[in-house]
Structures are given as structure tokens and as C-alpha cells.
N, C-alpha and C positions, 0 to 999 in steps of 0.2 A: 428446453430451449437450447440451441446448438451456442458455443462459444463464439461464431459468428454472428448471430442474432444478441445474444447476449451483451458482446462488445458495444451492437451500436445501439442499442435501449439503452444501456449505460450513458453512452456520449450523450444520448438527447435528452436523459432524465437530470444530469449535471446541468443542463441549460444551455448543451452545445458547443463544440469543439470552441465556439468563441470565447466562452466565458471561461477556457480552461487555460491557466499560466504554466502549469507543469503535471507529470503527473510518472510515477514510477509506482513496484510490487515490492514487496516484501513477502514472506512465506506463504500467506493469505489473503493479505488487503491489497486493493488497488490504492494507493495515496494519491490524492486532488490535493491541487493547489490551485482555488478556485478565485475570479474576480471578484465573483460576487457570490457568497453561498446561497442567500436567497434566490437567484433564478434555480437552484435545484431545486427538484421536487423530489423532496427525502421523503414523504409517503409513500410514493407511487415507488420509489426505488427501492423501499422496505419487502413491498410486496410483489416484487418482481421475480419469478424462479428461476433460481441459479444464487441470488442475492439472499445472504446470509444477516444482514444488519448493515448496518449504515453507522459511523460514528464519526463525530466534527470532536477533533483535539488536536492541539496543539499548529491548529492554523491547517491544519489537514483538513480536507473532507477524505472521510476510507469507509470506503466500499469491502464489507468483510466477504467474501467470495467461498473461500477452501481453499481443499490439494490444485485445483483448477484454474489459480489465477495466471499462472506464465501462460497459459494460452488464452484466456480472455486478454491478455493485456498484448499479446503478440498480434489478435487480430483488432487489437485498438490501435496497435502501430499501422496493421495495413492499411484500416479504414480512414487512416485521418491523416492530416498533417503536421502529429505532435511527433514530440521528440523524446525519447525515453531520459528522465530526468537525470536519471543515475550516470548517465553518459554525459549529457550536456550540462550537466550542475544546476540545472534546470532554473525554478527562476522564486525570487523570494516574492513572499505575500505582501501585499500590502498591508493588513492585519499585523498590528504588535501583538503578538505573542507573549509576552513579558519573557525575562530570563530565563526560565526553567525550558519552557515550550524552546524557545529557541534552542537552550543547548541540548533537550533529548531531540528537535529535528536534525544536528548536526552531527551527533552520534550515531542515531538510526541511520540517515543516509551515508557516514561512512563505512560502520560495521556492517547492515542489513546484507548488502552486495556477496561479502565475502563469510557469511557462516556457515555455508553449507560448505564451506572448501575445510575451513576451518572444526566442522564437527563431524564432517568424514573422516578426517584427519586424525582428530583427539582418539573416533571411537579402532581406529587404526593402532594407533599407538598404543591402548588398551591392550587389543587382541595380542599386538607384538608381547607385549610385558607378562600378560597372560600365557604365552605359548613358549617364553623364557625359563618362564617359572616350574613349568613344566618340563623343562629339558627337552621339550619336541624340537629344538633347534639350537643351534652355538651361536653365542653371541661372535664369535669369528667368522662365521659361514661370510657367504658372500649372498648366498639367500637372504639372511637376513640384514648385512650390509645395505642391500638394495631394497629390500622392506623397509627398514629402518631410515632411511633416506629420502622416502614416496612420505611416509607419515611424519616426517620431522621438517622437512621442506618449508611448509606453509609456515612452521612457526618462528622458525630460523631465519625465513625470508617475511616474516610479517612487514616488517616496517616496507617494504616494497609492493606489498599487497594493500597494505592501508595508503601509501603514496598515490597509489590511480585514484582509489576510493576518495581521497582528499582533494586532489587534485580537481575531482569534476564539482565535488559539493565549492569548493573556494574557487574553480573557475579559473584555477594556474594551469600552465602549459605537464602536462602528465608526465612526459618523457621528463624533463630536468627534476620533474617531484622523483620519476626513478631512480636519476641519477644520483640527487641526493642522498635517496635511500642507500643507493650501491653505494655511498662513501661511508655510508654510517658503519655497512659490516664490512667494507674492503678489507681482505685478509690481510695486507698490512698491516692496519689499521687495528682489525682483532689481537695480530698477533703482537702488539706492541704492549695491548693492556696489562698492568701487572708488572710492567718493567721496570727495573729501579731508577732506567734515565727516562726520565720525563721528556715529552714532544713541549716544543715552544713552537708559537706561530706568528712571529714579527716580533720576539722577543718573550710572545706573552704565553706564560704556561698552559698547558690544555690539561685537563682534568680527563685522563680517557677512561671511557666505561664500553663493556661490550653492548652494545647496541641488538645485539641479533634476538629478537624475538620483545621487543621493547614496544610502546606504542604510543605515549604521549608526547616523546620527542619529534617524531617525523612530522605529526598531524600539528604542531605547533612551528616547525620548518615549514609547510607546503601553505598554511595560512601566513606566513610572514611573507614567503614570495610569492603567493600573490599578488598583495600589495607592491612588491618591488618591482614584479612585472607590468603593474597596472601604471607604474608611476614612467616607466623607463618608457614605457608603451606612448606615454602622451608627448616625448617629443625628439623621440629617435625616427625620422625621416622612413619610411614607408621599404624605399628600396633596401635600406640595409636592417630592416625591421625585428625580421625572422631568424638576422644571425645573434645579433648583439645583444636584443634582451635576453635569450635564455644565457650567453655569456656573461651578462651581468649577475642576472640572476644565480645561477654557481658559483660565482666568484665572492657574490658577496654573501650568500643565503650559508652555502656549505662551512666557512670559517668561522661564521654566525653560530653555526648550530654547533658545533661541533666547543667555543668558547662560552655560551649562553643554553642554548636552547636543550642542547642535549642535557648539560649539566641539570638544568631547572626540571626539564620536564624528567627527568631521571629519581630528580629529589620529591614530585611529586607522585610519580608511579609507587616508588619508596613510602610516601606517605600515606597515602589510600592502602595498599597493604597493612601496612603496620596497623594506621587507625583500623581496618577490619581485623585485626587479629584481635584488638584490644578486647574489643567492645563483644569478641565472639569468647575471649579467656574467660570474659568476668561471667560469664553463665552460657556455656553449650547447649541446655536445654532451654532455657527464655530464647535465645536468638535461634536457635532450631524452629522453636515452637511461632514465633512472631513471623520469620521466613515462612514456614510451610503453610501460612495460613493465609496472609496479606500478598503472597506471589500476585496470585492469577488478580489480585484486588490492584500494581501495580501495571499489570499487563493491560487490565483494561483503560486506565488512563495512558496509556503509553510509556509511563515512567521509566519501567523494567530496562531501555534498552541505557541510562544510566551506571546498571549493575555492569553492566558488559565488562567493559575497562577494567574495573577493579578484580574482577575474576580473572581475567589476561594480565594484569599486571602480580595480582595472589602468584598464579603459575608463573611468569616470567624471573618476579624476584624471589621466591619463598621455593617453587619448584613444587607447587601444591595449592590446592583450593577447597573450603570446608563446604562453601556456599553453594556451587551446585548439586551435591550430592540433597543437600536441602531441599531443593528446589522441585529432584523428580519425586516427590512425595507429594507436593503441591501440585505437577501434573498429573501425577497418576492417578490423586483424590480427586480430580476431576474427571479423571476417565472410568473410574469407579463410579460416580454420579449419573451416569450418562448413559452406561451400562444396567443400571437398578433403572432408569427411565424406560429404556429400551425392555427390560423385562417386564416391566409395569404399564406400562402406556400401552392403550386399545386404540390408541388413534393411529390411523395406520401411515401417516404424512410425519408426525412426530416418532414414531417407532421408526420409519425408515431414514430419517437425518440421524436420530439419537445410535444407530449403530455405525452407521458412519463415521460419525462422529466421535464413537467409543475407539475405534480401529487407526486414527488422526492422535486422538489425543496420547495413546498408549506409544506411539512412538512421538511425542513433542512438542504435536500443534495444535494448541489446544485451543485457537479464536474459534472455530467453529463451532465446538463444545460449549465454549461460552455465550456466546452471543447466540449461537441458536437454538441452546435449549437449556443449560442450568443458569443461567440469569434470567433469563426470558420467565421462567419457572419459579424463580427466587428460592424456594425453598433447597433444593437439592444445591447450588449455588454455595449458601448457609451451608450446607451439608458437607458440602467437599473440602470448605473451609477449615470447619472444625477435624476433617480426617486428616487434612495438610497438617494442623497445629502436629495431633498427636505426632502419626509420621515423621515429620521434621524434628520433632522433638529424643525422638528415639534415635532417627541418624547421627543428629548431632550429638549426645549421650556418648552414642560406641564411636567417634572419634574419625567417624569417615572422611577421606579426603579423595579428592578430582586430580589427578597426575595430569592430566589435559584437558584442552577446552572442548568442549562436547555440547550439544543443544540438551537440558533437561529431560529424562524419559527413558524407558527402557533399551533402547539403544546403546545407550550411555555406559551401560553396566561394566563393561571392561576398563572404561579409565578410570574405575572406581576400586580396582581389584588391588589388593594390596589391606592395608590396616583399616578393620573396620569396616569389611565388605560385606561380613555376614548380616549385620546391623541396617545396613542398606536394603539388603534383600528383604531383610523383617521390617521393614519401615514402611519400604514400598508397599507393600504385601498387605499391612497394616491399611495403611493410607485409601487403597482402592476397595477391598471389603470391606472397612466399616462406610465407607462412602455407599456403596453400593447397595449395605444392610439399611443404615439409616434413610436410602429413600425408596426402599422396598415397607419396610416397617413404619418408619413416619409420614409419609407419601405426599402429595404435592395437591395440587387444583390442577386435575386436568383437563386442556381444552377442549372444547366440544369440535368436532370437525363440524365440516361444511355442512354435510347432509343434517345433521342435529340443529346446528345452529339455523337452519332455512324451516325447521320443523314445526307442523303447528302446535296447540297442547295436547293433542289427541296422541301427536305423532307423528300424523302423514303430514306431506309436504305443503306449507302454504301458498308455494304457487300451485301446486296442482290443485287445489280447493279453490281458490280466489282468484273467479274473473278480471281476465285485465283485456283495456281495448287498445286495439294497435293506434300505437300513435307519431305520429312523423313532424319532420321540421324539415323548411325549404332553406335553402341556400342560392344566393345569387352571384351572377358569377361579378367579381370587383374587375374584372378586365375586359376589354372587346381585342376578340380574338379567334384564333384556331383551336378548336379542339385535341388532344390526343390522348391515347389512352399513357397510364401511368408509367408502365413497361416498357415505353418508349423513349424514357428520360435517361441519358448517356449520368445518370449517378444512381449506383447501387443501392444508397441507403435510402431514396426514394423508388428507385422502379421495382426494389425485392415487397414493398408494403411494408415493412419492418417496422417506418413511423407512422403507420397507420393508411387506408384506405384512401382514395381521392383522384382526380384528375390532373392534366397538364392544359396550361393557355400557351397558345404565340403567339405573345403580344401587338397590337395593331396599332396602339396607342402607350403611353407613358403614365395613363392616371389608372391610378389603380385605389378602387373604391372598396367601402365596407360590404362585405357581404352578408352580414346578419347586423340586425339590432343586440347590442351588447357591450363589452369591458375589453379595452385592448393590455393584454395581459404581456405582451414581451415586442419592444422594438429594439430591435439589434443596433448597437452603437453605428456600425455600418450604414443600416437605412436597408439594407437589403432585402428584410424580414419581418416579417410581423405576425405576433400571435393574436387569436382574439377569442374568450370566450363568451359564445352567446346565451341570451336569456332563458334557452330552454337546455343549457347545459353542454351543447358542441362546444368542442376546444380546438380551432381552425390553427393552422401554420401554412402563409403563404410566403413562399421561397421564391424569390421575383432572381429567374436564372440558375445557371450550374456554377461552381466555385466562386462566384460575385463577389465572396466575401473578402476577394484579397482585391479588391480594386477600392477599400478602405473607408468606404463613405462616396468617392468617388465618382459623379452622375447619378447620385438620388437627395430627394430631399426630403426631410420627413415633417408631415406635418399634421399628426398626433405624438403624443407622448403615453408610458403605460399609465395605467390607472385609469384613461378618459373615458367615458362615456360614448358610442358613438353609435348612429341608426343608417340602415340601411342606404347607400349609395354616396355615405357621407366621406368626403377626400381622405386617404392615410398618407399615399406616399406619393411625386412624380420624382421619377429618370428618364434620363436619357436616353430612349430607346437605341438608336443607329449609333452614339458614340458606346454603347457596351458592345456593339456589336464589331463596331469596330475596333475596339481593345482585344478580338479573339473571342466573346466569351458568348457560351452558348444562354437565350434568352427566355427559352421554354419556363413555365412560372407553372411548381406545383402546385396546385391547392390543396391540401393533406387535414383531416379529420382523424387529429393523433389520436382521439379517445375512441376508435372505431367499433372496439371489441365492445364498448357498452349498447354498440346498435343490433337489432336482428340484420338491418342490411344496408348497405351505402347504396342508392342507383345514381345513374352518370345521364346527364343527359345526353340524347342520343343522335343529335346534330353533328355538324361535321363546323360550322360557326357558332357563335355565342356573342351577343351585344352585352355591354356591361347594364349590370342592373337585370339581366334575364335568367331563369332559373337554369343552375346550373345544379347541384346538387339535393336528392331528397332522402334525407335520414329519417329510417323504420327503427322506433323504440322495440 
């Protein structure tokens, strides 16, 4: 399936752009932020290809994808009229989440944006330190001035890189989140830290710390103006709107932070280091061994992106990090797993994700690997777990430490260079061959493909042995109207077939009636829409017009509700025919047979009119 086609079986397996509040990407997953999770159909989106798994946490619906998601999600921007959340701060569920869920949603969406700047960066800084050590270059050069300066940037400038980040997730004006940022390292400002005369700000002492490369101060500033902006917003006069809040906002957020915010969130970045150092002194190998095992067990509930902070906080105040070096023993034991799959598995749909997936996870990213074949599998899962323990246990041991922030994985291997490198190597090393031995040697349940699973006990196929009689179901059309063929619908996601097979009416009338005896399974808050599945298993979507849906409920009235019951020619909806028409909007009504692929054939009746109640469509089982 093309990433085009892709994108919009996703939109319509979610339940329709209607039902979607927000939605942004992360390395792998598309994240839903859905009305209602139940109008998705998470079966049908489980077994969709291109769709890796499906997981509901933390108030998210995520669609696990792969390497592939920026371009399903880029043609999810063209097809629809969402808004990439990461930009727009997108929009909270209604769904309590309890505390946890919320604070890993508020982390993921600010860090998720910026890691890839952030682990090109660390694995940058590596190579530098690496190509130091080796005298291939002077730390004088201007070569490596300007190397030096491309990899240290991002971290030096963090607190300005987490300001956008913040800024969209809290829904503050971005540009004064920068500004604040730019005060926090203003070279003034830097260069004052340390000094024996103390800065006073209206008399009151300021506590200066270098800010440059910090992160819980700005993201604790950018949610405080928010709120300042929101409050100046309700009754500063419209014309002088756009100057005065962000002036407030500076005014009063930056001497804030700078007297509270910075100091607090300084003391806490301080604390989450220290407490991880503790807790990693009193046994390198238990905390190795507990890391390399229970990672990817973090990862799947979403937890992991927690860790984040405290790892950028480790390197910001300590100037070092034990924890991810941990961590790629935990990937790698999974790309180890995945790889013994790949050699083992005779199934040739599971052999060709599992190397895929092997070549993913050895550099980082490891949902794929997870979710679509060592969980899925359980056993090898177990298996990668118990090679993370040892692996992790071993790095921690010889004392390895992360000089920069880097994504876990072999990529990573340079900002690991320095004490305790050799140990990393042999950890990893570890990690992935015994992953890979134990699910060669203690093996798994493999699934049967397709052709096995259709097989009879002889062997041969049981449709090809077992008579079947063709069998059909009529469908009548719910409107009186014009014919046209489907092709001819000014909306792509209808006239490509994408959501399935069917015809177009132009409408002659406002009543639009049932067209099989059956179960109305979706009416769109709008009235616009209606799904119904009938008795002998069709799953109809009639779309009464082109973009209707922004005219809000607006000239229809609905009169079923989902759940009912209802028999052929029995009333669902009337509008207003000539007032949609005169709002602009095109009135052409698909009748679409989403579940088409389960027919040998849709036929279209072959008139050029249609009375409602007369046969319009005939489905060949």
C-alpha cells in the first residue's frame, strides 16, 4: 500500500477526520488524540499493511507504522484538514489520563520534536572527542572550532530549542518562549555567573546559574506564560492586543524566572541527577542489570520518555551519563532477537518484517521490532529481556559513561568513547548474540502463514476442495436522484475507491432513506453521515455531499441514532437540499461499500436515474 493510500485507511479506520482532536509523529507512531476511541476500528487497523500494531496509552491512540511514518503523516496533512499537533499544541482529550499519563504526554511532546537534532548532535560530539584523541586534528584548528560549534550548538542552545517545543505543547506565543530562552544564556548574563558582586533586581538578590544547556527552567517559564498570556489575553482590547501581551509577558515571566523559576527548576535538575547517581553507586550491576532488561518493558507503555530529562539533566550538571550506555544493550538485545527470528522463521511475511526490523532496531528504533515481532511472539521478547539484564549489567560493571545525549544503539558508540568503552562494546556484543542464540536454540511458536492456515488436513486448500455457491445481496438506493459514477466525485478519498467500491446520487429530494434491513453503526455528530451494517454483513457509509462537514450539523436532521435497528426505506436523515447548495457546497451523496474487498464484485446499477427504494447496488459474495 502506497503511503498515500495508507494515510487515508488510517483517517477512516480512526473513525474519521471527525473524530480526530489532534494528532502528531514521533520516530515511529502516528499519536491520535481521539473523541471517541471506540468509533475506531483497532482490528481492522491491526491488519492493515503498512500498520505495525495499534496501541491506546496514555490517552493516545498510536498507530505503530516504522522508518515510514513522516511521510504517512505528511500525506495525512494533505488529505485532511488537521493540523500537525506539534505545531499547534494541538488539543487535550477529554479522557483523564491520571498524572503519570499526563506528565509522560507533556514530555513526549516537548522532547519527541527535537531528538533527532539532539542525537545527531551527541553522536557528533563523539566522533569530535574521538578524532581528538587521536591527534587527527588540534583542538586550536579552526576546523575543529567550526566542528565543534555545529555539535555543541544544540546543547548550549537547548533551553531555546525546548522554548518552541513548549511553547506549542502550553499554547504560549513561541517567539517571547525564545526570547526568554535568549535571556536565560545572554552573554551578559553568562558572563556575570561566578562573580563576587551579586545582580539585585528591585533590590532583590538574583541567584545566577549558567543556564546554557539546562532544561527544566525554560519548560517551567514557558508554562507559567502561558497562563500570563492567557490571563492579559482576556481583557487587553483586541487593537493593542498583539503588542502588550507578549510585553507583559517578558516583563513579568523573564524576572520571574530568572528570581524563582530558574533557581527551583535548577534545584530540581540537581536533584534528579544526584538521586540517579545514588541509587546507580549503591550497585552498578543491579541497576545495569534492572535497566537493560525492563527498557523496552518501559518503552511499550510509554513511560521511557520520563527518562529523558534526567539523562540531559546527568550531562548538563555532572557532564556525563551512566544510563544510556545501559540502555543500548536493551536495544541491541532486541535486535539480537529479531535477527535469530529472521534466521529461524520459514514464514516468509514474518522473515521479511523481522529483517527489517533487525536493521531499525541496531540503529535505535526499536517499536517495530517490538510490536511486530518479539512481543507479538512472546517468547524471544523474554529472550531479549534476559540478554538486556546480562548486557547492561556488564556496562554498568566496567563504568561506562555517555559524554552526550545520543538515541540508544549503535550509532551512539562515540559518545561512549572515553572510560569504560571497551565494556560497552562487550556488553553490546553480549546482548545481541545471546539474544539471537537463545531464540535460535529455544525457539518460539511459529505462525502458520496464510496458505497453511486456509489448508485442509490432507494439506490442499479448503476452498479449493469445498464447494461454494455465489451468493449476492441487493441494496436500494436511500435517495431519488441522478446517477454518477464514483470517479466523478470532486473528493479524492472517495473517487480514488480508497474507502471502498460504490456509486454517487444528485439528490432530487432531502429524504434519505435505509438502504438495507440492518444496524446503524455510525451517525456523525454533524448529521452528515451515516454508517449501517446490514444483515448479511455489508458495511454501507453514505456521505450526503463534499466537505458538509464544516457546515456543523447545519441543514440536516437526524432521525436515527447508532445502535437502532432499521428496515429497508425506513427514514435516517432529511436536509436541506437547495440551502447546502446555496452555502457553496457540492451535494453529490456517495454510497460507499467500505468492506468491498470481502466481495467477488460491487455491480452499479446501470440507469442514468434512480427512485429511492429501487435497486441500486448488487453485492457478489
Amino acid at each position: 500500500m502506497s503511503n498515500k493510500d495508507l494515510s487515508k485507511q488510517i483517517i477512516t479506520l480512526v473513525g474519521g477526520e471527525e473524530n480526530v482532536n489532534s494528532v502528531f509523529h514521533c520516530a515511529t507512531r502516528l499519536r491520535f488524540k481521539l473523541k471517541d476511541n471506540s468509533k475506531a476500528n483497532k482490528a481492522a487497523l491491526e491488519k492493515t499493511p503498512g500498520v505495525i500494531t495499534v496501541v491506546e496509552n496514555s490517552g493516545q491512540f498510536q498507530v505503530v507504522i516504522g522508518n515510514n511514518v513522516s511521510q504517512v503523516f505528511e500525506q495525512i496533512m494533505k488529505e485532511t484538514s488537521l493540523q500537525d499537533a506539534e505545531k499547534s499544541g494541538g488539543e487535550e482529550s477529554s479522557e483523564s489520563t491520571g498524572v503519570l499519563g499526563k506528565a509522560v504526554d507533556i514530555i513526549s511532546s516537548i522532547f519527541s520534536p527535537i531528538l533527532g537534532a539532539l542525537a545527531g548532535a551527541g553522536i557528533l560530539k563523539g566522533l569530535l572527542a574521538l578524532i581528538l584523541s587521536l591527534d587527527w586534528i588540534s583542538a586550536t584548528s579552526g576546523t575543529y572550532m567550526i566542528l565543534n560549534a555545529a555539535a555543541d550548538s544544540v546543547f548550549y542552545f537547548l533551553p531555546v530549542f525546548l522554548a518552541v517545543t513548549a511553547a506549542r505543547k502550553f499554547k504560549a506565543n513561541q517567539f517571547v518562549s525564545i526570547a526568554i530562552a535568549g535571556a536565560l544564556i545572554y552573554p551578559a548574563v553568562i558572563a556575570a555567573v561566578g562573580s563576587p558582586d551579586p545582580l539585585h533586581f528591585l533590590g532583590i538578590k538574583i541567584v545566577l546559574i549558567n543556564y546554557s544547556s539546562s532544561v527544566i527552567p525554560i519548560i517551567l517559564a514557558v508554562w507559567v506564560q502561558s497562563y500570563v498570556e492567557k490571563w492579559f489575553r482576556s481583557f487587553i482590547h483586541e487593537s493593542v492586543r498583539n503588542i502588550l501581551v507578549p510585553m507583559f509577558a517578558l516583563l513579568i515571566v523573564i524576572p520571574l524566572t530568572f528570581l524563582a523559576f530558574g533557581p527551583v527548576g535548577s534545584l530540581i535538575s540537581d536533584g534528579l541527577a544526584s538521586g540517579y547517581t545514588w541509587l546507580y553507586n549503591l550497585s552498578p550491576l543491579v541497576a545495569g542489570a534492572i535497566a537493560g532488561a525492563f527498557w523496552q518493558v518501559f518503552v511499550i507503555f510509554g513511560v521511557h520518555w520520563g527518562f529523558v530529562p534526567i539523562m540531559l539533566s546527568n550531562i548538563a550538571t555532572l557532564g556525563q551519563d551512566t544510563m544510556l550506555p545501559i540502555l543500548s544493550a536493551a536495544v541491541l538485545s532486541q535486535a539480537g532477537a529479531v535477527f535469530g527470528v529472521f534466521l529461524k522463521s520459514k514464514n516468509p511475511q514474518l522473515k521479511a518484517l523481522a529483517g527489517s526490523s533487525t536493521l531499525s532496531a541496531v540503529f535505535g528504533i526499536t517499536e517495530p521490532t517490538i510490536y511486530g515481532v518479539t512481543l507479538k511472539l512472546k517468547k524471544p521478547f523474554i529472550y531479549a529481556c534476559i540478554s538486556g539484564a546480562i548486557g547492561g549489567a556488564i556496562i554498568a560493571t566496567g563504568g561506562a559513561r555517555a559524554l552526550s545525549f545520543s538515541l540508544p544503539g549503535l550509532l551512539a558508540l562515540p559518545t561512549y568513547f572515553g572510560t569504560g568503552f571497551i565494556w560497552v562494546v562487550i556488553g553490546i556484543l553480549v546482548a545481541f548474540v545471546l539474544a539471537a542464540v537463545l531464540v535460535l536454540v529455544l525457539g518460539y511458536n511459529e505462525p502458520e502463514t496464510e496458505a497453511a492456515a486456509s489448508a485442509g488436513p490432507s494439506g490442499t486448500s479448503a476452498t479449493a476442495t469445498t464447494p461454494t455457491l455465489i451468493d449476492r445481496e441487493l441494496v436500494v438506493s436511500p435517495l431519488s436522484g441522478t446517477l454518477q459514477s464514483l470517479d466523478t466525485l470532486p473528493d479524492e478519498a472517495f473517487a480514488s475507491g480508497a474507502m471502498g467500491k460504490g456509486i454517487v446520487i444528485e439528490p432530487s429530494s432531502g429524504r434519505l432513506t435505509s438502504p438495507v434491513n440492518g444496524t446503524v453503526t455510525t451517525v456523525f455528530p454533524t448529521g452528515h453521515a451515516i454508517g449501517i451494517t446490514s444483515e448479511g454483513g455489508a458495511e454501507l457509509l453514505i456521505h450526503v455531499g463534499v466537505n458538509t462537514v464544516k457546515l456543523k450539523g447545519q441543514h440536516f436532521t437526524k432521525k436515527v441514532k447508532e445502535g437502532d435497528e432499521v428496515v429497508k426505506g425506513q427514514l435516517l436523515l432529511e436536509f436541506d437540499l437547495e440551502a447546502i447548495r446555496a452555502a457553496g457546497f457540492v451535494t453529490a451523496t456517495p454510497v460507499i461499500v467500505t468492506n468491498s474487498a470481502q466481495y467477488l464484485d460491487v455491480l452499479k446499477s446501470t440507469g442514468t436515474e434512480v427512485p429511492s427504494g429501487e435497486l441500486l447496488l448488487t453485492l457478489i459474495r
